[in-house]
N, CA, C and O atoms as CSV, one atom per row, in Angstrom:
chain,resi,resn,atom,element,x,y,z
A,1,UNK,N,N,81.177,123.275,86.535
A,1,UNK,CA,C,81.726,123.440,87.883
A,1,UNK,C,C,82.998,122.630,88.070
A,1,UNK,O,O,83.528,122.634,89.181
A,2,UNK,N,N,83.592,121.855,86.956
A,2,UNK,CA,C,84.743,121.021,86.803
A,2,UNK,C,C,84.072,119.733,87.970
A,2,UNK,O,O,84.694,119.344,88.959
A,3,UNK,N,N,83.283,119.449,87.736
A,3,UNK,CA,C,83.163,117.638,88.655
A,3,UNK,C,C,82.471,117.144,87.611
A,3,UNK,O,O,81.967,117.601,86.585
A,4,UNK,N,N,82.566,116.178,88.090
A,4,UNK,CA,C,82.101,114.711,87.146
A,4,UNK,C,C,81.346,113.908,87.771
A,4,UNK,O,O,81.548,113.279,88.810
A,5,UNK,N,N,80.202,113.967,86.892
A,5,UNK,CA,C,78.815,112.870,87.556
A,5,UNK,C,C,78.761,111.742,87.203
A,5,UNK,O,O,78.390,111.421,86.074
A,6,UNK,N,N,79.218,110.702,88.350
A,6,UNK,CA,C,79.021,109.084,87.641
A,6,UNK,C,C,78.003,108.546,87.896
A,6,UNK,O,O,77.794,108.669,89.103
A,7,UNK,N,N,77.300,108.050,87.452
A,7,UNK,CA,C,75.945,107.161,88.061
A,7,UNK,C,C,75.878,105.656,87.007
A,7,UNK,O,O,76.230,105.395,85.857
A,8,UNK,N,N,75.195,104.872,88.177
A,8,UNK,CA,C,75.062,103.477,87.426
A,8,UNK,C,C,73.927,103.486,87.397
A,8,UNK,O,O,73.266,104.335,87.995
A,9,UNK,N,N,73.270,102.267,86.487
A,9,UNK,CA,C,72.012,102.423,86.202
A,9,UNK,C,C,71.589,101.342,87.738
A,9,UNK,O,O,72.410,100.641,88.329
A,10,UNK,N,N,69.935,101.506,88.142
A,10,UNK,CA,C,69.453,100.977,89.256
A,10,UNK,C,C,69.811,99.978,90.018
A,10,UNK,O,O,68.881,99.247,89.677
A,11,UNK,N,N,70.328,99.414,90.684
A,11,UNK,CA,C,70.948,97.774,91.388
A,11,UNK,C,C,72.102,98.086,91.433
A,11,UNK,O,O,72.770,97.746,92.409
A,12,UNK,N,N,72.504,98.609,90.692
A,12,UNK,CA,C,74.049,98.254,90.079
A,12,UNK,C,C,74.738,99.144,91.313
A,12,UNK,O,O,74.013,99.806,92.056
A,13,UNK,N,N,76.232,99.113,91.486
A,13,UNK,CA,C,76.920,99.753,92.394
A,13,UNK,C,C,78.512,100.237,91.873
A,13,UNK,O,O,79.498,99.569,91.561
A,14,UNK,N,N,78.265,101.700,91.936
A,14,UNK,CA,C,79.782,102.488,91.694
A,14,UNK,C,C,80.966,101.910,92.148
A,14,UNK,O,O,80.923,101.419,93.276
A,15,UNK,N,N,82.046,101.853,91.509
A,15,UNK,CA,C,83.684,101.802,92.121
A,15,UNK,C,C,84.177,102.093,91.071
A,15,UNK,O,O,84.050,101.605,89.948
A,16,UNK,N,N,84.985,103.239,91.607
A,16,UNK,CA,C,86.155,103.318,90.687
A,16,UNK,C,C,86.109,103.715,88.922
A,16,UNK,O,O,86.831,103.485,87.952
A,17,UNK,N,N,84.681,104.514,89.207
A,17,UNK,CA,C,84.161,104.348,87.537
A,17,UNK,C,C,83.522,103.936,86.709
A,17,UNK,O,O,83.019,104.438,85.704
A,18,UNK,N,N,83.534,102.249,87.447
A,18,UNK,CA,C,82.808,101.371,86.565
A,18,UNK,C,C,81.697,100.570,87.241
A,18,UNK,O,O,81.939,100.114,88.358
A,19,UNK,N,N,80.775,100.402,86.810
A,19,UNK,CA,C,79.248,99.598,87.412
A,19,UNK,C,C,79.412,98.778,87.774
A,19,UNK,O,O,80.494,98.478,87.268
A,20,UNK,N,N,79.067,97.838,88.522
A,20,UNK,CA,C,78.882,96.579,88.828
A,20,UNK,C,C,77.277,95.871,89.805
A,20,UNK,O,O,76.840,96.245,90.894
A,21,UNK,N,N,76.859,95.000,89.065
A,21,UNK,CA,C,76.237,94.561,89.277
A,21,UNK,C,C,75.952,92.683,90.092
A,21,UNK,O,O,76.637,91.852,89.497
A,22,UNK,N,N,75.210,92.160,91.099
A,22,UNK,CA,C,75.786,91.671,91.940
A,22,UNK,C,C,74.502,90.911,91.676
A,22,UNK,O,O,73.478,91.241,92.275
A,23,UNK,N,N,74.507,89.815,90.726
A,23,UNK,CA,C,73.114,88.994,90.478
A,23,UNK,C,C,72.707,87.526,91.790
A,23,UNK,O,O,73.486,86.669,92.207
A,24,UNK,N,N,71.293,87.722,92.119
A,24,UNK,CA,C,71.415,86.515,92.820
A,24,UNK,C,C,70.885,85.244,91.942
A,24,UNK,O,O,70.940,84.147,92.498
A,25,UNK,N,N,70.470,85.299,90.855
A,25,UNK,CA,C,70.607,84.101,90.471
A,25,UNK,C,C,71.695,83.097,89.939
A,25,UNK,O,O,72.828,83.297,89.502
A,26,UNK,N,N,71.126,82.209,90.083
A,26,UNK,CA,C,71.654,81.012,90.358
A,26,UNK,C,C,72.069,80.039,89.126
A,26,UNK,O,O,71.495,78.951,89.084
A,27,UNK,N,N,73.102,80.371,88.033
A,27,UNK,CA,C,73.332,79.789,86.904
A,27,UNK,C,C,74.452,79.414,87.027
A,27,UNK,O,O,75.183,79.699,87.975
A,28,UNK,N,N,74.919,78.286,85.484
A,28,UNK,CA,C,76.073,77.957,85.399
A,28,UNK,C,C,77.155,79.715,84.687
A,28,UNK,O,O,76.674,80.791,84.331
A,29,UNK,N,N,78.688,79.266,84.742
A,29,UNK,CA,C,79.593,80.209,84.454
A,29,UNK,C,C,78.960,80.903,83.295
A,29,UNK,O,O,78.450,82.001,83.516
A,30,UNK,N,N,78.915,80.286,81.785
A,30,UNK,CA,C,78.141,80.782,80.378
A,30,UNK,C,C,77.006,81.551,80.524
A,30,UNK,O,O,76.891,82.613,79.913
A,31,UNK,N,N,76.147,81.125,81.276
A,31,UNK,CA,C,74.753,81.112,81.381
A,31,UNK,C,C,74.810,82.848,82.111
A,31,UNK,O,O,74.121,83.804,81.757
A,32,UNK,N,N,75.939,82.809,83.283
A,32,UNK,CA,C,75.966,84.298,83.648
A,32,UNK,C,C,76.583,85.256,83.137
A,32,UNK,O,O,76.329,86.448,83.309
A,33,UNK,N,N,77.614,84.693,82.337
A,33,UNK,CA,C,78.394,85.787,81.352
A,33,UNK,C,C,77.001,85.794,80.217
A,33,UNK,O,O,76.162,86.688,80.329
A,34,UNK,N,N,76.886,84.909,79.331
A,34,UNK,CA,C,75.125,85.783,78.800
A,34,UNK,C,C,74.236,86.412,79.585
A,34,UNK,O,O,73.363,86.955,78.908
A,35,UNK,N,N,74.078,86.590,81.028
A,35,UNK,CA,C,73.396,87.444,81.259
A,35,UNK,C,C,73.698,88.928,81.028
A,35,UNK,O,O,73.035,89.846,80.546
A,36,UNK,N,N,75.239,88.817,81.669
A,36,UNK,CA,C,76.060,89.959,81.761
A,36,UNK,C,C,75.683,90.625,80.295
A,36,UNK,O,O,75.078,91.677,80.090
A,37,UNK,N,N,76.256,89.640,79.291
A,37,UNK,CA,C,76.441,90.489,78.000
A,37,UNK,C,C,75.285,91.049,77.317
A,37,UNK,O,O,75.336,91.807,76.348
A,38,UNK,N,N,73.777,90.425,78.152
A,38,UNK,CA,C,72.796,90.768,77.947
A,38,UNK,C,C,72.540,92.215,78.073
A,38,UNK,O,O,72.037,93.018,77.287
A,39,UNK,N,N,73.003,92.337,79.232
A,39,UNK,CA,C,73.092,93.658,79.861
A,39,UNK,C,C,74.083,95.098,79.093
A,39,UNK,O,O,74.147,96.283,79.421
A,40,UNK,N,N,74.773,94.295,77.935
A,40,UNK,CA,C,75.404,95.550,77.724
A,40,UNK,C,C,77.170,95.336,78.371
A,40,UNK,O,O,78.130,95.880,77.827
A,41,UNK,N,N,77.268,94.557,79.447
A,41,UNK,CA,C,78.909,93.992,80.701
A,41,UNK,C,C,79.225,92.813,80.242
A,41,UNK,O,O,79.016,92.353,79.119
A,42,UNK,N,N,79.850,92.231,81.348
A,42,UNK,CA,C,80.444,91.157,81.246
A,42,UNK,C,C,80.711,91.121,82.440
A,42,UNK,O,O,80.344,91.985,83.237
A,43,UNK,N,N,81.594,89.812,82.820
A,43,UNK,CA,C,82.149,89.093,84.072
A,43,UNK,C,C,82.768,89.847,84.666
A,43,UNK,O,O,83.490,90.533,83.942
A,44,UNK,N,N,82.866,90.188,86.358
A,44,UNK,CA,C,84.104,91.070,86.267
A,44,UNK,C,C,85.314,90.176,86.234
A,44,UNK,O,O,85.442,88.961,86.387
A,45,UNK,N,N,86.350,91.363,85.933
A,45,UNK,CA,C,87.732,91.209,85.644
A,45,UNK,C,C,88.532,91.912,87.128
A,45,UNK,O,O,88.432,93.117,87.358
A,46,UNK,N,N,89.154,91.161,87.865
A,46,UNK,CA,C,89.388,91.488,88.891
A,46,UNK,C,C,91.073,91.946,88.344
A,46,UNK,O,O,91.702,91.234,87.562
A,47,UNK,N,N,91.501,92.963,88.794
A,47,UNK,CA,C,93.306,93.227,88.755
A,47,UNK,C,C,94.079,94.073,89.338
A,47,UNK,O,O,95.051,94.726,88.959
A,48,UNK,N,N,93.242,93.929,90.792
A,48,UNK,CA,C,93.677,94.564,92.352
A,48,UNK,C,C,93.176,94.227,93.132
A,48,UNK,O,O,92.024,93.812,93.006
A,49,UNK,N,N,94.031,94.260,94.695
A,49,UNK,CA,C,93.331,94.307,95.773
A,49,UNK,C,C,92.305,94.964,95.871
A,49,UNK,O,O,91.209,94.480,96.152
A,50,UNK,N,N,92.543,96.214,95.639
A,50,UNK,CA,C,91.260,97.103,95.981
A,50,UNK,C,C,89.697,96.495,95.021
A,50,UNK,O,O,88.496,96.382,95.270
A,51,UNK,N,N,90.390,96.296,94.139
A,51,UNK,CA,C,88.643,95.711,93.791
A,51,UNK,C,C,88.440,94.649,94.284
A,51,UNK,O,O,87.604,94.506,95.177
A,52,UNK,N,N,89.217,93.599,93.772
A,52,UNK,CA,C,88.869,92.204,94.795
A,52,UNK,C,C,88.239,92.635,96.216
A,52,UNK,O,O,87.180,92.135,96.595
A,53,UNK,N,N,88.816,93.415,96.847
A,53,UNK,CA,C,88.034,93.564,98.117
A,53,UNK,C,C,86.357,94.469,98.259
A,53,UNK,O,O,85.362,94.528,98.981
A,54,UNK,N,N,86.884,94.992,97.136
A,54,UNK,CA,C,84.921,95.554,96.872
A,54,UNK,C,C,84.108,94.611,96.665
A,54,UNK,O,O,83.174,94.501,97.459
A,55,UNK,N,N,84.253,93.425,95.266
A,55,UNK,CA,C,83.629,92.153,95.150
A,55,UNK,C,C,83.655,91.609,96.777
A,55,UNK,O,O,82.656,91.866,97.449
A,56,UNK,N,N,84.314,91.172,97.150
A,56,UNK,CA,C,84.117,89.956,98.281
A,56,UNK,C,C,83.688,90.903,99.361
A,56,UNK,O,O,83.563,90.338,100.448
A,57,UNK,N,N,83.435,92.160,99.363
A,57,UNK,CA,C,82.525,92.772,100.867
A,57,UNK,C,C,81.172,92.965,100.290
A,57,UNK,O,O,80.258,93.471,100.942
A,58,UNK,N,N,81.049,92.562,99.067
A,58,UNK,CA,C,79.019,92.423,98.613
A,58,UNK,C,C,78.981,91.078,98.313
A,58,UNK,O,O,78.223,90.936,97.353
A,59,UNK,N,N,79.584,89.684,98.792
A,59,UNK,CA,C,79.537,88.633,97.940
A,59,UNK,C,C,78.793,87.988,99.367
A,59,UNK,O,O,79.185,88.411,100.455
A,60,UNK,N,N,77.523,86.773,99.296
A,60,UNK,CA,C,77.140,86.654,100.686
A,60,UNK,C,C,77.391,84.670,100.321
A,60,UNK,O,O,77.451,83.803,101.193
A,61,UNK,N,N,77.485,84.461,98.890
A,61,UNK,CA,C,77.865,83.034,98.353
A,61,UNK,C,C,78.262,82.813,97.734
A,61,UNK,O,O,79.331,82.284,98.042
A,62,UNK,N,N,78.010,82.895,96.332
A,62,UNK,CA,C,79.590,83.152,95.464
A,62,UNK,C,C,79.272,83.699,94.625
A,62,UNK,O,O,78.098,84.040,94.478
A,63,UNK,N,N,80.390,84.021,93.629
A,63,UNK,CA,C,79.982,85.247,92.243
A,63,UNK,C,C,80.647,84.394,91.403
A,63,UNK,O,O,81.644,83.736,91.701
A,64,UNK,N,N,80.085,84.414,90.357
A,64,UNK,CA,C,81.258,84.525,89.053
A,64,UNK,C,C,82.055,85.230,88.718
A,64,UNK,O,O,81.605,86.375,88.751
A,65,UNK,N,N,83.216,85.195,88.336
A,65,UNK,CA,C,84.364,85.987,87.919
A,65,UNK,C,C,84.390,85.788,86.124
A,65,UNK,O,O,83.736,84.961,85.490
A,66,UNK,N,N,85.226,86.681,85.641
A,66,UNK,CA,C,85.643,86.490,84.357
A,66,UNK,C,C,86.884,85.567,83.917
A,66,UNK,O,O,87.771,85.839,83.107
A,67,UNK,N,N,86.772,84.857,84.379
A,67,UNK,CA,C,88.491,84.044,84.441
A,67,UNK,C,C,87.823,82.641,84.334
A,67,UNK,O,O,86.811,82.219,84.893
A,68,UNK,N,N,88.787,81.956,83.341
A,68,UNK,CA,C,88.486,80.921,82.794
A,68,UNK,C,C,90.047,80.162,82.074
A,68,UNK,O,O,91.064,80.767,81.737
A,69,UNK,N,N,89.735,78.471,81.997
A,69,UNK,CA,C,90.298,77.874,81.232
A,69,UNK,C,C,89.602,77.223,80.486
A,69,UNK,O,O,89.830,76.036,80.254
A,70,UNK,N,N,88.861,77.725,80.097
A,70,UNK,CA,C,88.461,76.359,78.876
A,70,UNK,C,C,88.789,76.319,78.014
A,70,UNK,O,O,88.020,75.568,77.415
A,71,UNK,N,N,89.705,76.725,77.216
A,71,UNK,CA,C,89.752,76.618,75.840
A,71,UNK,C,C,91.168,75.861,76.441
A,71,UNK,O,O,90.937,74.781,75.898
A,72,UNK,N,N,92.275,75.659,77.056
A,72,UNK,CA,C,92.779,75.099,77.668
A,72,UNK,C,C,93.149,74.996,78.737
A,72,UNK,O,O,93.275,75.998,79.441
A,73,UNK,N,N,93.475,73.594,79.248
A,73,UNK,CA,C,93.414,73.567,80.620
A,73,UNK,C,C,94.588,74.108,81.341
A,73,UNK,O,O,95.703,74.058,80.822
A,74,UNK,N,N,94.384,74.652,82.577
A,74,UNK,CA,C,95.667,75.445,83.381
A,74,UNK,C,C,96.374,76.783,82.645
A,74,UNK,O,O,97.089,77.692,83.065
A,75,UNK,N,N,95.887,76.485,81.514
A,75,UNK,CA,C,95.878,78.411,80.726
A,75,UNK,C,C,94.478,79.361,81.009
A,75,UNK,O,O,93.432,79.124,80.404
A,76,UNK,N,N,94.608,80.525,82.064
A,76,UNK,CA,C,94.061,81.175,82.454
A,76,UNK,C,C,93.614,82.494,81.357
A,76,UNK,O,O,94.565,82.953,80.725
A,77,UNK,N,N,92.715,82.909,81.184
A,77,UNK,CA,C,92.869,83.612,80.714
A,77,UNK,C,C,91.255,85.071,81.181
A,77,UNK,O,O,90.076,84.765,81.360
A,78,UNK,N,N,91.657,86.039,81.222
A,78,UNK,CA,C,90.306,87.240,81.240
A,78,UNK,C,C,89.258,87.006,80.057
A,78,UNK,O,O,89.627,86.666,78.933
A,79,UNK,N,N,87.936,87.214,80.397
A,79,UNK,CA,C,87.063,87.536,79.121
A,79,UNK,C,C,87.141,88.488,78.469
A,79,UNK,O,O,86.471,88.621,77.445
A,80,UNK,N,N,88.365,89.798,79.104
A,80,UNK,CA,C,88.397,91.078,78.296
A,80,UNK,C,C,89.707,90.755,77.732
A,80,UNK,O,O,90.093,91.594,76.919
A,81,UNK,N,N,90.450,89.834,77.925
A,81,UNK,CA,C,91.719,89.606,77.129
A,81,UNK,C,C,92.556,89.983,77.945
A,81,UNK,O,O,93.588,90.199,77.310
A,82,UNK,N,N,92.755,90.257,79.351
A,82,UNK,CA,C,93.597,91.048,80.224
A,82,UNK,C,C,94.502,90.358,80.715
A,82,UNK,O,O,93.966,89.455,81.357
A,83,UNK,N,N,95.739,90.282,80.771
A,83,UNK,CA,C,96.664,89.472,80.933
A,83,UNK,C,C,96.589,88.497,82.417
A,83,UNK,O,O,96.650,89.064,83.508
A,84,UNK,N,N,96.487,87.376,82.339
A,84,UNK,CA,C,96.571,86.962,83.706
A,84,UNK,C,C,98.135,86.561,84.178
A,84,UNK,O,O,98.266,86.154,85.332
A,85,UNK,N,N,99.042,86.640,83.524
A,85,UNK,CA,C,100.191,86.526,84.332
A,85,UNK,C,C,100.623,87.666,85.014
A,85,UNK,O,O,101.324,87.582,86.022
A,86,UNK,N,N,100.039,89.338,84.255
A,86,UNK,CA,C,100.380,90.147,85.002
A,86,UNK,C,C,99.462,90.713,85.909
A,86,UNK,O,O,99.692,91.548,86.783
A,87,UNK,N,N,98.425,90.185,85.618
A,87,UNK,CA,C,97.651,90.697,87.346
A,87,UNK,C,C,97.546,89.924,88.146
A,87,UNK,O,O,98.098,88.825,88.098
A,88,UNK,N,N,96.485,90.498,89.482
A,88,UNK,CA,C,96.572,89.832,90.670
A,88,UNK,C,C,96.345,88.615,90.614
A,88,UNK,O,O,96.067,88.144,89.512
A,89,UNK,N,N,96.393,87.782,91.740
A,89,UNK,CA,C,95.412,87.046,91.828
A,89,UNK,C,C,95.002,86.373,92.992
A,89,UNK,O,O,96.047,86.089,93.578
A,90,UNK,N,N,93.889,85.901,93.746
A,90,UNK,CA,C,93.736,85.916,94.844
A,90,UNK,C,C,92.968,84.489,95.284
A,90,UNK,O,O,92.108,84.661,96.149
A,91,UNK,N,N,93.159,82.994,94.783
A,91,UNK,CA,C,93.112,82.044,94.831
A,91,UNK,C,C,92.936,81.379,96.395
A,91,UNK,O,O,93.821,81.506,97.241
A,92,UNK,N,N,91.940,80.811,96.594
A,92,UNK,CA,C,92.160,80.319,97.965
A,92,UNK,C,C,92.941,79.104,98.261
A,92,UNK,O,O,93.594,78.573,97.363
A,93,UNK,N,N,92.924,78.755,99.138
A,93,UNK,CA,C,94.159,77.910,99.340
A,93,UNK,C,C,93.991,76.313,98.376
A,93,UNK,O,O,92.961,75.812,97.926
A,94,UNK,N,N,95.096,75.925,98.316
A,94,UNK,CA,C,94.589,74.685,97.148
A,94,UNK,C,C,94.460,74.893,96.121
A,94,UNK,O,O,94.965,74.072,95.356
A,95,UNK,N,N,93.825,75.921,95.594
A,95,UNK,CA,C,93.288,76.406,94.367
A,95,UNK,C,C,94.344,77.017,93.411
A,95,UNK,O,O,95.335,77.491,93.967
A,96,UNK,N,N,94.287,77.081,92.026
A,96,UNK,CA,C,93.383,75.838,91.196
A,96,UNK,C,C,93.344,74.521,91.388
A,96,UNK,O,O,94.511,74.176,91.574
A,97,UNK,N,N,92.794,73.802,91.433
A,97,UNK,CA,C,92.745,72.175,91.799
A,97,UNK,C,C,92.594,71.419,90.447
A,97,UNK,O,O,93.164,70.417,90.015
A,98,UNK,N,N,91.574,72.283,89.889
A,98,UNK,CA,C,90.725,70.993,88.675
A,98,UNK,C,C,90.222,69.903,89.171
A,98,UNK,O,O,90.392,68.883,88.503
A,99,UNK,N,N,89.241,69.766,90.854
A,99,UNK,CA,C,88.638,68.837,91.013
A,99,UNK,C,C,87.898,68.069,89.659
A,99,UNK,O,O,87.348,68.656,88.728
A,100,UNK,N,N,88.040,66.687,89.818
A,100,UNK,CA,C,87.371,65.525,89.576
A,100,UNK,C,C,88.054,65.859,87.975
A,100,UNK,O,O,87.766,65.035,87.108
A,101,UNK,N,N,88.754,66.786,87.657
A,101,UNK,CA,C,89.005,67.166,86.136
A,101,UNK,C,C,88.011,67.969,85.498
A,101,UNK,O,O,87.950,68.148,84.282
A,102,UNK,N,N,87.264,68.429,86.314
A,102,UNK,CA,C,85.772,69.470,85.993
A,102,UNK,C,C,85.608,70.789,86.780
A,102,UNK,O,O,84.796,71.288,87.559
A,103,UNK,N,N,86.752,71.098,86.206
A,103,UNK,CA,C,86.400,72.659,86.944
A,103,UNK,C,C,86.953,73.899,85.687
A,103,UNK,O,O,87.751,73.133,85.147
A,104,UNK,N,N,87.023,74.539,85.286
A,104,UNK,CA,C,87.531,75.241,84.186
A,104,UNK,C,C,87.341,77.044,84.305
A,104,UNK,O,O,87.776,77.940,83.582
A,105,UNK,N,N,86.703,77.069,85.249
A,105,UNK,CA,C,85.554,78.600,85.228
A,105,UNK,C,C,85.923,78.830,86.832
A,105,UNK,O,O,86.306,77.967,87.622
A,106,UNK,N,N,85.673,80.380,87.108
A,106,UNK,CA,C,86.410,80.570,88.443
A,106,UNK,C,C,85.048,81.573,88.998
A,106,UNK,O,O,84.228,82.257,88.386
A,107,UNK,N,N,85.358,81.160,91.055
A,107,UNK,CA,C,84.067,82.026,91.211
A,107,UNK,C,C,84.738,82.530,92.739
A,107,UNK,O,O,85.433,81.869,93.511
A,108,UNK,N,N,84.228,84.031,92.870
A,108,UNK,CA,C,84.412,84.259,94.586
A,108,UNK,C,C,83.685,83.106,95.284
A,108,UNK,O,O,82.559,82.795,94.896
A,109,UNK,N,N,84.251,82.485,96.253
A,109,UNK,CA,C,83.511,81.833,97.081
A,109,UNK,C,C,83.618,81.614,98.544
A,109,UNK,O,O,84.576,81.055,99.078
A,110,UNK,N,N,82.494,82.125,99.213
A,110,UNK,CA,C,82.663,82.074,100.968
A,110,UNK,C,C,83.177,81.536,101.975
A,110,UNK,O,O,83.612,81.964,103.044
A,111,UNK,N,N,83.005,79.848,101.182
A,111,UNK,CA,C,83.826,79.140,102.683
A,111,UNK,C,C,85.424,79.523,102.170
A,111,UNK,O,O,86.274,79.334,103.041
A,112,UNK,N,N,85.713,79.823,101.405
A,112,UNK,CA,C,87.080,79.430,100.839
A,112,UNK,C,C,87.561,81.433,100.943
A,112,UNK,O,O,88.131,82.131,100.104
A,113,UNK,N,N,86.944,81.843,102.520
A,113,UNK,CA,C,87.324,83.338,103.087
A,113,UNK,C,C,86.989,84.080,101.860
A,113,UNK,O,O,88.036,84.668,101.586
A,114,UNK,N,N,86.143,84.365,101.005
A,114,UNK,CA,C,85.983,84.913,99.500
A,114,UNK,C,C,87.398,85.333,98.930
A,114,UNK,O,O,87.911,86.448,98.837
A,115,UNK,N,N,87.893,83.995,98.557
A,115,UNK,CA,C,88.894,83.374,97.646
A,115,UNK,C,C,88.250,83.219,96.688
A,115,UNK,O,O,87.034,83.378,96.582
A,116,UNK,N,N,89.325,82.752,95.550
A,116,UNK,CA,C,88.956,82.199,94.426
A,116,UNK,C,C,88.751,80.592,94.707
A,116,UNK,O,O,89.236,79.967,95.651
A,117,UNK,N,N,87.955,80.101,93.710
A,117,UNK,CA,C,87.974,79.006,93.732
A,117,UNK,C,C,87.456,78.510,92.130
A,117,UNK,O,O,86.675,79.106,91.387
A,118,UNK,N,N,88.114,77.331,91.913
A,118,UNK,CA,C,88.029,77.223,90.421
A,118,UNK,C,C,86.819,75.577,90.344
A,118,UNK,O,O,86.474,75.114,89.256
């Protein structure tokens, strides 16, 4: 009939093609990217408004993102390898900080208007 059937598997929620899933537990950054990869995914990779704004209208405390420095500090980089100088980015105010020198891993977070926060 020329259409195309997308479906995600149970929990999970359509945009744009791709699944996403919206965990409420409660782990460190690693700990949820192994869940993810458990699953078959990974972290999302945010690299628009329009998605950023899908994440932060299901986010009720914070999410993990795929964005990270750890391998060095103030070098950003995607878990899919996706360029972070050329995509978005949507940082809340202040942010990145590197409180206390311990921050490396990035998450939507509520008080901070579902900004980033590192």
């Amino acid at each position: 009939t020329g259409k195309r059937w997308e479906c995600c598997p149970e929990d999970w929620h359509l945009f744009k093609g791709s699944c996403y899933f919206f965990s409420s537990d409660n782990k460190d950054w690693q700990s949820s990217r192994d869940n993810c990869t458990s699953m078959g995914s990974d972290l999302v990779v945010i690299t628009n408004k329009e998605e950023q704004d899908f994440v932060e209208n299901r986010t009720n405390d914070l999410y993990w993102i795929g964005l990270t420095d750890q391998r060095k500090d103030d070098e950003w980089i995607w878990v899919d390898g996706t360029s972070y100088n050329t995509s978005a980015h949507f940082w809340g105010p202040g942010e990145p900080n590197n409180y206390n020198g311990n921050e490396g891993c990035v998450q939507i977070y509520l008080p901070n208007r579902k900004k980033w926060n590192d």
